[in-house]
C-alpha positions, 0 to 999 in steps of 0.5 A: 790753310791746313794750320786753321784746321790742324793748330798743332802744326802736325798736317793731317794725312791723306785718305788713301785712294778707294781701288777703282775697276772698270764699270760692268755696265759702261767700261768707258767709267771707272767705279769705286769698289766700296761695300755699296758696290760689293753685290753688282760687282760681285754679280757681274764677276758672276756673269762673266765666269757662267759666260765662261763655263758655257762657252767652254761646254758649247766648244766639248759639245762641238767637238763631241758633234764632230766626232759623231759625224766621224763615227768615233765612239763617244760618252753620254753628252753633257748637261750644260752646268750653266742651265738653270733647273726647272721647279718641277712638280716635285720642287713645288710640292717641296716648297708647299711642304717646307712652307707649311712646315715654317708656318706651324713651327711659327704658330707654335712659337708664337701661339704655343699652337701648331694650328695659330690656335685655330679650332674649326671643323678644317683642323679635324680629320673627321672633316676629311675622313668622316665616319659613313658620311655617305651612308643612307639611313631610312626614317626607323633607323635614323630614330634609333640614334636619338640619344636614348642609347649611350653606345650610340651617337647622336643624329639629327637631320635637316632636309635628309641631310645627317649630322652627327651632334654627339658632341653636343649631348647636352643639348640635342641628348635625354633631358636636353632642350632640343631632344625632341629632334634628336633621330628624326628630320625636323627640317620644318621646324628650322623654318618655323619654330614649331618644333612640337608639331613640325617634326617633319622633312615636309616642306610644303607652304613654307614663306619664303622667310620659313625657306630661308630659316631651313637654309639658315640652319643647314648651312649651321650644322654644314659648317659647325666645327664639331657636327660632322655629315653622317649620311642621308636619310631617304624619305618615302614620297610625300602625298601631294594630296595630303594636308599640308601640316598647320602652323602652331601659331595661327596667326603666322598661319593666317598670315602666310596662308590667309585664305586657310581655315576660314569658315564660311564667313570668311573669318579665320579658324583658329585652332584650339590648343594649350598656347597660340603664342608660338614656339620660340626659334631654335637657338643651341645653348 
């Protein structure tokens, strides 16, 4: 029935036979050595010359045993060429590095940055290495670094925690809004917006909310990516006789202590002054 397929009358040639070799896995089948068997054939062929090499190490490896126990001399004994090695500490940390190394080359391709433009306070050496992050300041040397002198960086400081905030001098420098917390641990303010009249570390009657606004703001300035620690600053002892400072909002102040500042009657006191409509809460420009 070719003369269907082939009218001319010419037949059409026979495909060659594909080379048949034994399976590697079952010698009772035959395979075909087609591309799609190259890699397992070529991985078998591999196998079987490692068998090889080690086979022939185990019998010099024999003989060299031998010979010891004749007490002839001998040379250092041989590695068997078919072990594998061993990553090792070495070979690891030169897999961090050569990963390290693709990853920025990658980024820098990709992003024109080594760092995939990443800008946060882990891509600065000062993070690592800060500059007398473990220093102690006391409170009238803390006060020398408020801004008034140029030569000088700038530092606040949150429940005796340092920071270093030159970066920010147009916010916390002279003429800043916030230049009044400069040099000094205003930690109550953070709490409660009275950033006038709770320029202390004293934490003394804070709601819990207040608490957590001081946290809020020294996880802030922990984590910002241009503030660096400079140290701590260490507080004498607060007298636990001593008034505890009044809220700037009496207000709040009734609000979080309701039985403070009544006067006989029982009705609150409230605190004459230029505002009673609270401070506004710190937000950094």
């Amino acid at each position: 029935m070719s003369w269907m397929w082939n009218p001319s009358g010419n037949a059409a040639r026979p495909q060659p036979a594909e080379e048949m070799v034994p399976d590697p896995g079952d010698p009772s089948r035959m395979v075909s050595k087609k591309a799609a068997n190259q890699p397992f054939l070529a991985y078998h062929e591999y196998k079987l010359e490692q068998e090889k090499l080690h086979q022939a190490w185990l019998q010099r490896k024999k003989e060299r045993e031998e010979k010891l126990a004749r007490g002839e001399e001998v040379g250092p004994e041989e590695r068997d060429p078919t072990a594998e090695e061993e990553v090792g500490l070495l070979g690891l940390l030169k897999f961090i590095v050569y990963l390290l190394l693709i990853t920025a080359l990658a980024g820098k391709f990709f992003t024109g940055s080594f760092l995939w433009e990443y800008e946060g306070k882990w891509a600065r050496l000062k993070t690592y290495w800060p500059e007398s992050s473990g220093r102690l300041y006391s409170e009238s040397h803390l006060a020398t670094f408020d801004g008034m002198d140029a030569n000088k960086p700038i530092y606040i400081a949150i429940d005796g925690e340092v920071y270093d905030v030159s970066s920010n001098r147009r916010t916390y420098g002279p003429g800043g809004p916030y230049h009044n917390m400069a040099g000094i641990d205003a930690a109550r303010s953070f709490g409660t917006g009275c950033f006038a009249t709770h320029r202390t570390h004293d934490l003394r009657g804070l709601t819990d909310q207040e608490l957590k606004g001081v946290q809020h703001w020294k996880n802030f300035f922990a984590d910002h990516k241009t503030y660096f620690r400079a140290g701590k600053v260490l507080h004498p002892p607060i007298d636990p006789q001593s008034p505890i400072p009044e809220h700037c909002d009496p207000k709040k102040e009734q609000t979080a202590h309701p039985t403070r500042g009544a006067d006989s009657s029982g009705k609150p006191w409230v605190r004459p002054g230029p505002s009673t409509t609270g401070e506004p809460e710190h937000q950094e420009l």
